[in-house]
N, C-alpha and C positions, 0 to 999 in steps of 0.2 A: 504494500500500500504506500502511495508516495505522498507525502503531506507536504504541505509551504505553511512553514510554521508562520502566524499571524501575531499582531497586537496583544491580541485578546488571550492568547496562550500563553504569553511570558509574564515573569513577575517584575518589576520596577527597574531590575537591573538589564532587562531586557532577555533575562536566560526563561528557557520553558519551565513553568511553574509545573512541579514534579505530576501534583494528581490528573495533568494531562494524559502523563505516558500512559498511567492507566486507564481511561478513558481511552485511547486509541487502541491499546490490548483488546478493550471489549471487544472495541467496530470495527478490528482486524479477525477476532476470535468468527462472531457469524458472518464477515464476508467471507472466511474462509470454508465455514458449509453450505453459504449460497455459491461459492464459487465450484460445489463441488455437485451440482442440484440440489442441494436440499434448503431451501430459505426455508429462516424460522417460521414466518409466518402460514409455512403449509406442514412443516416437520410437527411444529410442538399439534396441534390435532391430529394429526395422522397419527402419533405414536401416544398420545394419551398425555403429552408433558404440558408442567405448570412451567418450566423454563430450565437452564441447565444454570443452575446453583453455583457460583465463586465461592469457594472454601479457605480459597490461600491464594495468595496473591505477595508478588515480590518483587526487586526490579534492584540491580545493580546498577549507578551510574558511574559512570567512567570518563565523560566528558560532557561536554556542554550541548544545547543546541541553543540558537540566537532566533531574534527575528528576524525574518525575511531567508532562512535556512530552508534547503529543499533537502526533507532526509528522508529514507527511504523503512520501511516499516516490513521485516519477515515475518511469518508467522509459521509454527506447524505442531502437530501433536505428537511430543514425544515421546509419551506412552499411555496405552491404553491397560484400564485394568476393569474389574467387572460391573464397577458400578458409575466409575469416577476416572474423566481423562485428563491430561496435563498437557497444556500448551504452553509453547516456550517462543520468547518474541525475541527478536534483535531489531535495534533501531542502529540503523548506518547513516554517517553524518559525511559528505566528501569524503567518501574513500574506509571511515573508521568506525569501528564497533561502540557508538557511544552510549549503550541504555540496553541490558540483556533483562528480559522479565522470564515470569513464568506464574503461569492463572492453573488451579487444582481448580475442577470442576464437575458436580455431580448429577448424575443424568436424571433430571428430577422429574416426577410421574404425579400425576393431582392423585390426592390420596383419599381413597374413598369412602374412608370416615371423615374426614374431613374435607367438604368441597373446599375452602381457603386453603388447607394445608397442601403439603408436599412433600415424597418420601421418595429415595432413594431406589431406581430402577435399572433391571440390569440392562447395558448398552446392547440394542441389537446387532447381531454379528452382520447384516447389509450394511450398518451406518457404519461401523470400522474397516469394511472393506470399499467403500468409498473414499477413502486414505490411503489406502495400498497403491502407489505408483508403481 
């Protein structure tokens, strides 16, 4: 995902005010299962989900980004396990690894005692093999 970092993202010194990166984690997190067919907004009914759950969430910085900076946003799942997958981002800034994150996520199911609630469901094995390159 390529971002032009803006005004409105940096703090006073002009550098990106940290709770962006995560903010872009997220909207890099489902472009990458709309980019894979499955947008959220036809996935979480079809499979019965209240959303998929942030559990953990982290983010290494290493260097700056500025405004008016074009940096570039990875993302991918680096491992799956039965209930809960981990995605792990890199933000590259000209040429440099400036911002590594990583989002723990649970694949969350409306829970049927509770319409509001949400419980922990296991990943169908289609939706992890739509990440198999």
């Amino acid at each position: 995902m390529d971002i032009v970092v803006d005004f409105a993202d940096c703090d006073p010194a002009r550098i990106v005010f940290y709770p962006r990166y995560f903010e872009w984690f997220d909207r890099a997190t489902e472009r990458m299962f709309r980019s894979r067919g499955m947008p959220w907004a036809q996935l979480f009914p079809q499979y019965r989900m209240a959303g998929v759950a942030l559990v953990d969430a982290s983010a290494s910085f290493r260097g700056p980004s500025r405004f008016g900076d074009q940096i570039m946003l990875e993302s991918w799942v680096g491992e799956w396990r039965s209930k809960v997958f981990v995605v792990e981002h890199r933000i590259h800034n000209n040429g440099n690894i400036v911002v590594e994150g990583r989002e723990v996520r649970v694949w969350g199911l409306r829970d049927p005692n509770d319409p509001d609630g949400m419980k922990a469901g296991v990943i169908p094995p289609e939706i992890i093999a739509r990440f198999q390159d």
